[in-house]
N, CA, C and O of each residue as an XYZ file, in Angstrom:
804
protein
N      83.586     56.698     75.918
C      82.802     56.194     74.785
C      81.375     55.883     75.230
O      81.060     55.154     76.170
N      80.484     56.614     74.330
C      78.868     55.867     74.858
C      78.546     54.219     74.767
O      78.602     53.484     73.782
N      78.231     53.948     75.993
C      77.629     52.079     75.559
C      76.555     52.429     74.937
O      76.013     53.424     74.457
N      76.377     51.115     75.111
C      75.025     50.805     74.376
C      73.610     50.949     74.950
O      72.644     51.251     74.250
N      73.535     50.658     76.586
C      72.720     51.260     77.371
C      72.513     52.644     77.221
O      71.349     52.930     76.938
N      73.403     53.720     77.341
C      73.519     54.941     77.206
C      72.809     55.718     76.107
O      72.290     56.833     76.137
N      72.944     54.719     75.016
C      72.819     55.351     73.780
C      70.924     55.014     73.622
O      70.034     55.815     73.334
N      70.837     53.644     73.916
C      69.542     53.112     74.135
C      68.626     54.379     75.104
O      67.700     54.809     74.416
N      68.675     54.928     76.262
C      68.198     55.683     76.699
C      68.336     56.938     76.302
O      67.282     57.555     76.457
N      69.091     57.501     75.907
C      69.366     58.344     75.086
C      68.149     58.532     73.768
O      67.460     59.473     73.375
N      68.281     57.447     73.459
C      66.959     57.355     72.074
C      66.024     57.312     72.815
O      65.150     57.651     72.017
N      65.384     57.116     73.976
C      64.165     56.791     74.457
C      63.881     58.007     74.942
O      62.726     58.416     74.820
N      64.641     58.630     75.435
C      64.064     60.119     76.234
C      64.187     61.149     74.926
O      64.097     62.351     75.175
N      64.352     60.806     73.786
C      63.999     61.200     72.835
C      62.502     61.012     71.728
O      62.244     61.563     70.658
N      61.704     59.960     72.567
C      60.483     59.796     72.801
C      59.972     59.128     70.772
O      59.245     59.659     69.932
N      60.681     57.992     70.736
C      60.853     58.009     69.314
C      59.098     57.633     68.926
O      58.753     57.905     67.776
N      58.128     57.078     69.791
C      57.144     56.548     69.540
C      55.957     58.019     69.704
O      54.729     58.058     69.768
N      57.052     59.138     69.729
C      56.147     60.371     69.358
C      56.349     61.207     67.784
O      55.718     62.098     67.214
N      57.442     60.483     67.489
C      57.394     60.797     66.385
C      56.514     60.849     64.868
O      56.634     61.553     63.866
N      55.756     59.942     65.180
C      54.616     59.464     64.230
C      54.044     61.058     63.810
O      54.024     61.427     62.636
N      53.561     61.983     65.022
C      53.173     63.553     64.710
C      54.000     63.747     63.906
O      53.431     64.295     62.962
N      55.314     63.596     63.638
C      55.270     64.455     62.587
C      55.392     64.252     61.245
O      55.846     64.953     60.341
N      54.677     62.657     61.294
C      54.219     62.380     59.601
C      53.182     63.714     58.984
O      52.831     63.740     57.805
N      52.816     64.684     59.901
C      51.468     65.496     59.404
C      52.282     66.570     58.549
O      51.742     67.451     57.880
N      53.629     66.378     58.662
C      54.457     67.586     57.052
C      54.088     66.559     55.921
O      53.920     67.111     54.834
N      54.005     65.872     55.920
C      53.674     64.962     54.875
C      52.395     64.978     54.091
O      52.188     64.777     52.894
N      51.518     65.297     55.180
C      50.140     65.227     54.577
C      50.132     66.053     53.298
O      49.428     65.630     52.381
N      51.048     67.546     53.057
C      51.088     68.559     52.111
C      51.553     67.082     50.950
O      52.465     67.555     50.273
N      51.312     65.545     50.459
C      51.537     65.139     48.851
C      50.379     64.822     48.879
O      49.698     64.806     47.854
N      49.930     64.516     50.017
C      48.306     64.510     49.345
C      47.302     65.389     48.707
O      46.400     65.197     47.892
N      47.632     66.135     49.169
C      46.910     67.548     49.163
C      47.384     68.597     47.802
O      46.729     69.496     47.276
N      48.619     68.153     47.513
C      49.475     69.095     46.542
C      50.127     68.696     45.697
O      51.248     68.339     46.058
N      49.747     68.525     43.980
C      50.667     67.861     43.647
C      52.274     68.044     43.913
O      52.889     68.924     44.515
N      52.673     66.960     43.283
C      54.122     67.223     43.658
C      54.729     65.919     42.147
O      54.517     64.726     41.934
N      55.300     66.705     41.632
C      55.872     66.794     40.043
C      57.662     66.422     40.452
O      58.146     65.579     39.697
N      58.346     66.813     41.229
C      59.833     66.514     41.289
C      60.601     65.906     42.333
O      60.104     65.315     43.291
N      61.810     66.063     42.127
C      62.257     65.167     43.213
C      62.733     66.160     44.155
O      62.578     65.801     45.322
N      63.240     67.244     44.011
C      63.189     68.156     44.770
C      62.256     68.437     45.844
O      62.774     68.676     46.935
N      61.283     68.455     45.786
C      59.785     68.736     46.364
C      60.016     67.647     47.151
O      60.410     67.971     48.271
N      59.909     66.436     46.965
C      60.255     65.265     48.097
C      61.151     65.681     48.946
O      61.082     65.549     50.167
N      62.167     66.283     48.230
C      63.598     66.134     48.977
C      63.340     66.822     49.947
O      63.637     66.500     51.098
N      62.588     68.161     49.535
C      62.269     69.296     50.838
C      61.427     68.967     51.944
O      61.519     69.289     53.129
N      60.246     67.980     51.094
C      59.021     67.677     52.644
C      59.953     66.762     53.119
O      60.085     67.195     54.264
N      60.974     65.436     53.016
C      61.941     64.583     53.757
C      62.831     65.623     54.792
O      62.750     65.547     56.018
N      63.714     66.633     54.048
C      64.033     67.255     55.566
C      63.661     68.252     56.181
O      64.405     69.100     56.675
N      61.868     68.230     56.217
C      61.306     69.247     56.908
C      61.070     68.465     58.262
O      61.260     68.732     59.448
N      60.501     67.224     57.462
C      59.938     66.367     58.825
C      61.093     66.050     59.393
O      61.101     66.294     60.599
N      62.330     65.477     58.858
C      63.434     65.175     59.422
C      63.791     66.347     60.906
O      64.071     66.200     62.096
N      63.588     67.432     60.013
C      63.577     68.669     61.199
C      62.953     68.686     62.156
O      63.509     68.629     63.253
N      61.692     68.766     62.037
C      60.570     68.769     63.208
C      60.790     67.294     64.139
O      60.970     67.235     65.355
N      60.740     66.520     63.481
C      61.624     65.187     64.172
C      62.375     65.534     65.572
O      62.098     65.899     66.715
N      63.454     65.206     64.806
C      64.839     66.480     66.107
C      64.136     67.676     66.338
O      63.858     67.636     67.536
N      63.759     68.562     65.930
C      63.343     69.504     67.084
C      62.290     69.543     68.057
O      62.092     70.346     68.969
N      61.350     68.043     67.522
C      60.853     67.986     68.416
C      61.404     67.175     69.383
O      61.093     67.479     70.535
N      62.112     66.259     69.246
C      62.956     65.830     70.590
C      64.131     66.387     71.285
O      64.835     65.936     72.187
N      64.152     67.544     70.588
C      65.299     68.692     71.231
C      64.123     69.112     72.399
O      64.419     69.008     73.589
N      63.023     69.502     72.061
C      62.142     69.950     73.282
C      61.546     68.942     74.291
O      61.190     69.239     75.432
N      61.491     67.903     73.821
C      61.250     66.612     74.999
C      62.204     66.431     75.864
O      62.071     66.004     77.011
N      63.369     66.814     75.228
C      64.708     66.981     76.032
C      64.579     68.181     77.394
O      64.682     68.173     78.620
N      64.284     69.188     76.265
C      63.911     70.731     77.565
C      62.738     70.578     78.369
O      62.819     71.385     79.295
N      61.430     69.748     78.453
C      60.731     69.342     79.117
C      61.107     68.904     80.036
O      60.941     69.554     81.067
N      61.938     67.318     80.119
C      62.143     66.407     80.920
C      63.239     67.459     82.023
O      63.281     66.978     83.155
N      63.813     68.337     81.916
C      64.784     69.025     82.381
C      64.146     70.312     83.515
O      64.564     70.701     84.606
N      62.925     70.735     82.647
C      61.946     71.458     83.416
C      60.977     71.100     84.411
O      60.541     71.806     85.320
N      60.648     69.708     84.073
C      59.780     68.905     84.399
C      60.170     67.681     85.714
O      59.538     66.918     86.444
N      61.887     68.134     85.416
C      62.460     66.489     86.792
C      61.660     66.463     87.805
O      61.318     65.378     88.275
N      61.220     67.635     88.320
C      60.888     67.156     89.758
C      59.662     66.971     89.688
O      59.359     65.982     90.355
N      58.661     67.520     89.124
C      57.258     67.041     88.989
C      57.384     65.280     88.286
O      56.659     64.398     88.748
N      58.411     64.982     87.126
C      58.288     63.831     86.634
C      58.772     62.830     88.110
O      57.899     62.092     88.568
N      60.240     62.854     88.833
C      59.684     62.326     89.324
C      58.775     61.560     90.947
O      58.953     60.520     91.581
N      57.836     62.692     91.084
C      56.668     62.272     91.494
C      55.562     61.074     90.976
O      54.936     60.381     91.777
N      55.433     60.953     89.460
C      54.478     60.170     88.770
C      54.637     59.277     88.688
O      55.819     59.021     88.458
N      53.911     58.349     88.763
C      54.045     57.082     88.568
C      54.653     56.535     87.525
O      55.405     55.574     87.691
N      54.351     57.215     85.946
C      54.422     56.710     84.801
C      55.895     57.248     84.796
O      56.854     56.492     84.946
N      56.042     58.901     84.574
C      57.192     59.777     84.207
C      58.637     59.615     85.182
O      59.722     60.128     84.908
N      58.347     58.815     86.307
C      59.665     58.279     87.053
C      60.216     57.909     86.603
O      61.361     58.133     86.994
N      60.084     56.829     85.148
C      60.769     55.850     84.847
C      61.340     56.114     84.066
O      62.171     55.230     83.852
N      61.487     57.663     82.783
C      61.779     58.160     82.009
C      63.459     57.899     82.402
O      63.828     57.493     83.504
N      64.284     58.190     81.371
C      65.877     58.452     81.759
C      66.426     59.430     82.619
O      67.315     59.173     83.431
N      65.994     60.381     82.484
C      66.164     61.483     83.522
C      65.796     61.049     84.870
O      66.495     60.493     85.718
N      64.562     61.406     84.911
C      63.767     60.880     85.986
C      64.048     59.895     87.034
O      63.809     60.015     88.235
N      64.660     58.771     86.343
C      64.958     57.622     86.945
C      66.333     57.774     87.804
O      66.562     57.215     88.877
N      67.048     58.504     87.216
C      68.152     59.092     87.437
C      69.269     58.088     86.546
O      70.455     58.102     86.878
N      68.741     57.119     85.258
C      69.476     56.509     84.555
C      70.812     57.556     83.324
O      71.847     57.139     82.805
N      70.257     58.756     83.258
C      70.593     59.832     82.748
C      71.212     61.223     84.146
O      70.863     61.757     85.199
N      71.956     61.201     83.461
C      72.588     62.899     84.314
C      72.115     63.888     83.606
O      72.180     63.856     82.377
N      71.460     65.115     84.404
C      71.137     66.056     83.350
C      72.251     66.830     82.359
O      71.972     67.440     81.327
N      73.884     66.607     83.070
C      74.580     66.946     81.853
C      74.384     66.178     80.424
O      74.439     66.730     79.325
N      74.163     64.904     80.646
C      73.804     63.934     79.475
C      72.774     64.467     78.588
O      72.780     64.535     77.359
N      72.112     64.739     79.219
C      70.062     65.326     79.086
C      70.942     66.400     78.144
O      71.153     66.032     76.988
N      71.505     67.790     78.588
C      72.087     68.701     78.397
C      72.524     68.549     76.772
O      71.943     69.037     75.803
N      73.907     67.597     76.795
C      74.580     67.279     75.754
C      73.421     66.895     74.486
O      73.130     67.491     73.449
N      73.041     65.914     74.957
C      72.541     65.158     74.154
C      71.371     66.671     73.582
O      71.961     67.429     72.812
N      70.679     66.864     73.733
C      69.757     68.017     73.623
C      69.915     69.377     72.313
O      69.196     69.914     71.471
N      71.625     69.481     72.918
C      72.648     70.419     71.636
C      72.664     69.644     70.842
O      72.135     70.136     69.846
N      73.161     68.045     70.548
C      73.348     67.518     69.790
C      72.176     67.531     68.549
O      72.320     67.625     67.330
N      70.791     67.379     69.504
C      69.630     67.177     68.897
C      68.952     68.542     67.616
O      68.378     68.521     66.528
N      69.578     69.836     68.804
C      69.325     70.569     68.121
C      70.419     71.261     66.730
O      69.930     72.054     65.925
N      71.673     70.886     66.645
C      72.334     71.265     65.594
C      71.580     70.046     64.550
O      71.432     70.188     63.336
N      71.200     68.964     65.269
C      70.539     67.834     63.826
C      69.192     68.937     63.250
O      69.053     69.277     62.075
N      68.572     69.230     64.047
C      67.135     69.826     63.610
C      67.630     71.322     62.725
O      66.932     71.550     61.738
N      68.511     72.107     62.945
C      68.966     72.934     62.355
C      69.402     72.565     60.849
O      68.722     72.937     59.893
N      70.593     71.802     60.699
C      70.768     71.229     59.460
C      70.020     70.669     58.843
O      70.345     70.349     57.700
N      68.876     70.368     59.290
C      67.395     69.743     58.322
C      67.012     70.695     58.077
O      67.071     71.038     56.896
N      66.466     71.538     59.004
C      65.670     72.363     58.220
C      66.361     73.530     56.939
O      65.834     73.886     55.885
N      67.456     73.844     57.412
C      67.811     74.481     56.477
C      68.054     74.029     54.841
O      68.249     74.625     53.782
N      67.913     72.541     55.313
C      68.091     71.531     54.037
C      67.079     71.949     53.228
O      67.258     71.989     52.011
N      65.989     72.282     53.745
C      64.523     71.866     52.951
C      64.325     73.883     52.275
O      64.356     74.229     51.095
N      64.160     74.702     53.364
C      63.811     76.220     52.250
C      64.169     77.137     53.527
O      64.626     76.653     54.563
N      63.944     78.350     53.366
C      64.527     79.014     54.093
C      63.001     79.764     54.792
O      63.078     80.446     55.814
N      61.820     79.549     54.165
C      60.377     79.580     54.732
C      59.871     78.284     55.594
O      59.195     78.343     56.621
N      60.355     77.083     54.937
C      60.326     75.858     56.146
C      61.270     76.003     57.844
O      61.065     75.802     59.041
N      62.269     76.445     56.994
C      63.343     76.967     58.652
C      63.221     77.783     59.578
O      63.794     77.654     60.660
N      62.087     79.196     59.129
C      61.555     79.813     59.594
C      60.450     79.212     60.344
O      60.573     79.240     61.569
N      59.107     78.528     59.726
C      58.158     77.717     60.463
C      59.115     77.064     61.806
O      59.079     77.413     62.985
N      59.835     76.159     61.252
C      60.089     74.917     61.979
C      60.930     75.683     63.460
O      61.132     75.167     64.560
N      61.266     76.976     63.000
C      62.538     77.590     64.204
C      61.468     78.181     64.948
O      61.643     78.340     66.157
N      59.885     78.694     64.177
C      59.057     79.090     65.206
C      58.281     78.271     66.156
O      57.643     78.760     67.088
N      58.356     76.951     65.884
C      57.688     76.074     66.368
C      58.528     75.967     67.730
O      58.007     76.021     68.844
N      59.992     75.799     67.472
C      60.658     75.545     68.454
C      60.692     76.824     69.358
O      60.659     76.270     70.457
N      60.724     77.836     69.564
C      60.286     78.841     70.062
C      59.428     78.661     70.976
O      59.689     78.648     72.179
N      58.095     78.472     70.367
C      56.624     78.185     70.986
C      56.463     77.417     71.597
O      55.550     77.494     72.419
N      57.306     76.224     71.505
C      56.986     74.650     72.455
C      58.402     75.190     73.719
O      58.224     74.996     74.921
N      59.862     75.921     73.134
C      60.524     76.679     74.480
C      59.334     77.094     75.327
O      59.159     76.599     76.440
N      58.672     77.825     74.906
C      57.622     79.260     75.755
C      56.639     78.123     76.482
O      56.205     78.450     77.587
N      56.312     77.025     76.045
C      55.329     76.031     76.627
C      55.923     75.234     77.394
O      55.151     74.960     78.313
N      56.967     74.671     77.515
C      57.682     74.254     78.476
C      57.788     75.066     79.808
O      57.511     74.716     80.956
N      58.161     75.984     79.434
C      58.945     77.449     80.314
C      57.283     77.492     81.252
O      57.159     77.172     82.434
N      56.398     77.870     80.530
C      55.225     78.989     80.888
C      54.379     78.576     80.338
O      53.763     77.807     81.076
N      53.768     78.678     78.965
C      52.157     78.582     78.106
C      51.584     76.673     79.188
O      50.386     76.515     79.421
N      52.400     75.791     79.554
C      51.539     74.839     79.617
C      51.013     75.129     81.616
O      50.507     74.251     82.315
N      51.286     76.327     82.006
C      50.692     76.430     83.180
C      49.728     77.004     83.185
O      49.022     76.833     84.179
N      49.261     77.883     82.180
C      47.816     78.634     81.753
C      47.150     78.105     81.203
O      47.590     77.597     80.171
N      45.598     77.887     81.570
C      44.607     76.972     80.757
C      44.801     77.812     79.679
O      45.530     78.787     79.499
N      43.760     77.056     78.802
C      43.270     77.347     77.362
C      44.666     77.343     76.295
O      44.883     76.599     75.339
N      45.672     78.691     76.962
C      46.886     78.286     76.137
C      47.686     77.477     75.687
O      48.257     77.409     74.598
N      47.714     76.667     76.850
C      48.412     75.592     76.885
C      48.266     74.574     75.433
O      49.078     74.161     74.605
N      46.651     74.417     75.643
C      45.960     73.787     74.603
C      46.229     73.925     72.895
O      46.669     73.083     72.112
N      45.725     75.506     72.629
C      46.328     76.332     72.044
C      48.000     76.346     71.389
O      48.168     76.370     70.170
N      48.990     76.331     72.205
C      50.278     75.700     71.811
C      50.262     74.646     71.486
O      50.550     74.465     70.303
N      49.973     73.590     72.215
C      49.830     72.039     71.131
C      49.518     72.130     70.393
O      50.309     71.815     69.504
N      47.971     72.677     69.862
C      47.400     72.696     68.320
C      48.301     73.433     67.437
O      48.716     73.262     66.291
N      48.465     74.299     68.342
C      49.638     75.122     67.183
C      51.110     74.350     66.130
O      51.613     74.460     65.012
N      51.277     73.583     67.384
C      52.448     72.694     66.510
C      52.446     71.672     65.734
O      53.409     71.230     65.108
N      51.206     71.211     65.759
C      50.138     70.305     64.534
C      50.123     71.186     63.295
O      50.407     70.734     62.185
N      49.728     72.669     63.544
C      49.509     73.574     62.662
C      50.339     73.995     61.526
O      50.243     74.296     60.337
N      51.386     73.842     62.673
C      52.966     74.580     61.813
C      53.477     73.357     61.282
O      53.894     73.534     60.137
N      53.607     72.120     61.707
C      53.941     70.555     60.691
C      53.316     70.813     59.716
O      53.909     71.156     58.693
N      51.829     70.711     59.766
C      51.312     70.649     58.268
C      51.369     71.572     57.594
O      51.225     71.296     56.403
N      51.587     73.055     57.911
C      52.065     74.105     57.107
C      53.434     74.015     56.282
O      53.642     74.023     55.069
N      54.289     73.927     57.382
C      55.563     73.295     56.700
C      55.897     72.554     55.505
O      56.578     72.914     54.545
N      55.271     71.391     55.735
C      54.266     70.127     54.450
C      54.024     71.159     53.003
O      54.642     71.191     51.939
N      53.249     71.680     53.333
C      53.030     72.588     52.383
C      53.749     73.729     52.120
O      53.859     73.846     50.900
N      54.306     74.653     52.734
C      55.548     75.581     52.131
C      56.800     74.979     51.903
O      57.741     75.727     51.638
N      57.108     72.933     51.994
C      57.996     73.070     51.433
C      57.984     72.696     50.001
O      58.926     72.827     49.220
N      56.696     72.168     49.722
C      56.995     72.162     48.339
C      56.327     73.113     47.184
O      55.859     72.739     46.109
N      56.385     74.019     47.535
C      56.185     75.090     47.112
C      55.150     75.319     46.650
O      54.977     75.586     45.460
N      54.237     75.254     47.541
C      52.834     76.007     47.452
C      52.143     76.483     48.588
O      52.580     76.496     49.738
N      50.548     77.046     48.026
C      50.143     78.321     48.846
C      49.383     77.811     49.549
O      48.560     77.252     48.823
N      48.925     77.513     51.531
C      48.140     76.531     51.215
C      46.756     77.119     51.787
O      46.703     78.148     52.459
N      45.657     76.345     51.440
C      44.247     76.765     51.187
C      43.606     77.525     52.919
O      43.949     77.066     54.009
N      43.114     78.146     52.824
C      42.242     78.899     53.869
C      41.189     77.517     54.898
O      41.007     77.486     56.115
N      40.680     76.536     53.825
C      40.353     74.949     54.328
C      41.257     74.504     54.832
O      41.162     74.467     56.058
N      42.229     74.091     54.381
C      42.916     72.947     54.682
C      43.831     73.900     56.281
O      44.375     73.021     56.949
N      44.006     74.942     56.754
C      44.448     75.743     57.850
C      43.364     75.354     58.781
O      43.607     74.712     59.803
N      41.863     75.831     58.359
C      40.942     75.772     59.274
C      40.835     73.851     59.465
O      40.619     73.587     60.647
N      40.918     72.838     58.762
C      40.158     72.242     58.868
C      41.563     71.222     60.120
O      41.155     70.597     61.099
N      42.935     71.288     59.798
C      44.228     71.012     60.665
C      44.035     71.550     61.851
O      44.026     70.810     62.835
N      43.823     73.083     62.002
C      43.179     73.570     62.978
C      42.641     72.882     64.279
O      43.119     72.863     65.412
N      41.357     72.256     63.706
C      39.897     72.168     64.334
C      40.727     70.507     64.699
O      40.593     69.942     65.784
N      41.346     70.094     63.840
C      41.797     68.379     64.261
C      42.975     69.021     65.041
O      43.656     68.023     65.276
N      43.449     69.777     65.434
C      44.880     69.809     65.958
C      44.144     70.030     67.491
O      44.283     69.187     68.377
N      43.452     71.108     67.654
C      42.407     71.428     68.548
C      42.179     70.225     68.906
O      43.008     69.950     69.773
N      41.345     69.153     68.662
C      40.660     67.993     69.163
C      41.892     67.410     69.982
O      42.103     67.515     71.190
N      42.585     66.823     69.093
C      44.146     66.153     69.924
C      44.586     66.799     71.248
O      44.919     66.272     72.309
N      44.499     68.001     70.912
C      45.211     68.718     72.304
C      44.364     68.590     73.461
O      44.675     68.278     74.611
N      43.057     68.930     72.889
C      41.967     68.458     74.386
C      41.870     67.255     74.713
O      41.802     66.864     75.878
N      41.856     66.689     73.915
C      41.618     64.903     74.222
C      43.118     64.438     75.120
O      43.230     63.411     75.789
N      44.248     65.556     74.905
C      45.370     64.673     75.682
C      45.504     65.026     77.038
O      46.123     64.394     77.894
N      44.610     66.541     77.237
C      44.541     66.763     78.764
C      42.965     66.038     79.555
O      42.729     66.083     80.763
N      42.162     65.479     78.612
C      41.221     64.648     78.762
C      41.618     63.396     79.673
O      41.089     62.885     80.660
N      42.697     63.133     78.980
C      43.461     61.573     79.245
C      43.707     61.725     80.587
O      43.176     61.118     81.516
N      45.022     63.056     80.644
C      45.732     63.313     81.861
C      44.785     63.302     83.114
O      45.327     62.975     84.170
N      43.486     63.604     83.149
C      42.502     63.843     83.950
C      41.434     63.114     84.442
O      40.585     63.441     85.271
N      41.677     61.461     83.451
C      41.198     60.434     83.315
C      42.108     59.789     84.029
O      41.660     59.361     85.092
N      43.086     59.595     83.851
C      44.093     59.192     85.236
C      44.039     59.268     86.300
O      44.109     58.254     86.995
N      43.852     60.863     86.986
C      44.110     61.534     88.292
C      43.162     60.425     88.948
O      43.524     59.872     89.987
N      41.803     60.064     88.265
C      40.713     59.077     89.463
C      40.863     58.043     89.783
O      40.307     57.490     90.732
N      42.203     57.266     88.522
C      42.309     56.095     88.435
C      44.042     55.524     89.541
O      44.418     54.483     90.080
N      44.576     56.887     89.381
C      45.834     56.406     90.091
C      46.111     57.536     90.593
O      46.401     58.546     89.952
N      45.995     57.371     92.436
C      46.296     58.525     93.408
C      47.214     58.688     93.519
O      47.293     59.433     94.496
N      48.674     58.383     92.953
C      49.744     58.924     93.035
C      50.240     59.509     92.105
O      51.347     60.022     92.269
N      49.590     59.607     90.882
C      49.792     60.821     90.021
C      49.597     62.483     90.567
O      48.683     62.995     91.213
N      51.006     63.133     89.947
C      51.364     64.510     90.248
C      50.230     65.134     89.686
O      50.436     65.235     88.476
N      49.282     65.537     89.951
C      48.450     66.559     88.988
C      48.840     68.237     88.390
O      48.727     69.243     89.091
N      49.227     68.228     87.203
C      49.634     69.569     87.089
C      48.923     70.804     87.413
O      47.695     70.841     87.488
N      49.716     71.867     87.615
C      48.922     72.718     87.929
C      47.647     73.136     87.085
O      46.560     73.354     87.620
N      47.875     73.233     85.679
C      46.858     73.681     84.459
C      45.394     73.126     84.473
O      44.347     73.578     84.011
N      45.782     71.651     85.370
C      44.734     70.980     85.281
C      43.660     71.309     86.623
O      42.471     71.029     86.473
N      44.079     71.841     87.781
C      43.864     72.046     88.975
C      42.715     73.300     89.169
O      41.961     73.645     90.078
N      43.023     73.784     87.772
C      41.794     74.882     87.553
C      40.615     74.902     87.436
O      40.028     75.973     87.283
């Protein structure tokens, strides 16, 4: 039976205080009217989706990432890392995450499930590979800003504007540089941070 510790870390290496990103499916009621309850129902389990799938991939990170995490000062302490978690746990828990993100999305349209299954794709490929190549790396983050707020908007059924792409874009862009900004703002401040390779360029 899971305790309660278990379950507690379990939610944490599920990174719940990253979840806030994906209020940006949401942004599509501002932007669009929205007349039914349906239309709610769909942007609720889009984000619900991206939610879990995005902590299905924090999951495949921390798994890709053990031995660089722990080197770091900060990322040691993670569940994995710490070794408070077994990576079969990591493992389990991960499937679990992803049959939740599956049944959301399919909840919401069958063009949201598509987005949301490509997202997960793209952040696989960035885990794996895209976050060891400059520029791309970057590039994939913005991208998954891109595809939330697209989502937002194809699930409640509309087309969305050529602006509102470019302008998510250009803010998704900013975020992504500003977070390898951070990472690099560190390296001077604490010499026992792992420096990734991407950054070394």
């Amino acid at each position: 039976m899971l305790s309660l510790k278990k379950f507690k870390n379990l939610f944490y290496s599920a990174r719940p205080r990253q979840w806030s990103k994906n209020l940006i499916c949401l942004s599509a009621v501002i932007i669009t009217p929205v007349s039914n309850f349906e239309q709610i129902e769909n942007i609720i389990w889009v984000t619900l989706g991206f939610i879990f799938a995005s902590s299905f991939i924090y999951q495949i990170n921390d798994l890709v990432d053990l031995q660089f995490d722990k080197l770091d000062s900060i990322k040691c302490k993670r569940p994995l890392a710490s070794g408070i978690l077994s990576k079969r746990e990591i493992i389990y828990f991960s499937i679990f995450l992803f049959i939740l993100f599956i049944f959301c999305a399919l909840k919401s349209s069958n063009e949201a499930f598509f987005i949301t299954s490509f997202y997960t794709l793209i952040q696989i490929l960035y885990c794996k590979l895209l976050k060891n190549i400059p520029i791309f790396d970057i590039y994939a983050i913005a991208l998954g800003f891109i595809l939330r707020a697209l989502s937002g908007v194809i699930a409640v059924g509309a087309i969305p504007s050529s602006w509102f792409l470019i302008t998510t874009g250009f803010m998704a862009l900013f975020l992504a540089t500003q977070k390898r900004k951070f990472e690099l703002a560190r390296v001077s401040k604490d010499e026992t941070f792992n420096l990734r390779a991407v950054l070394r360029i």
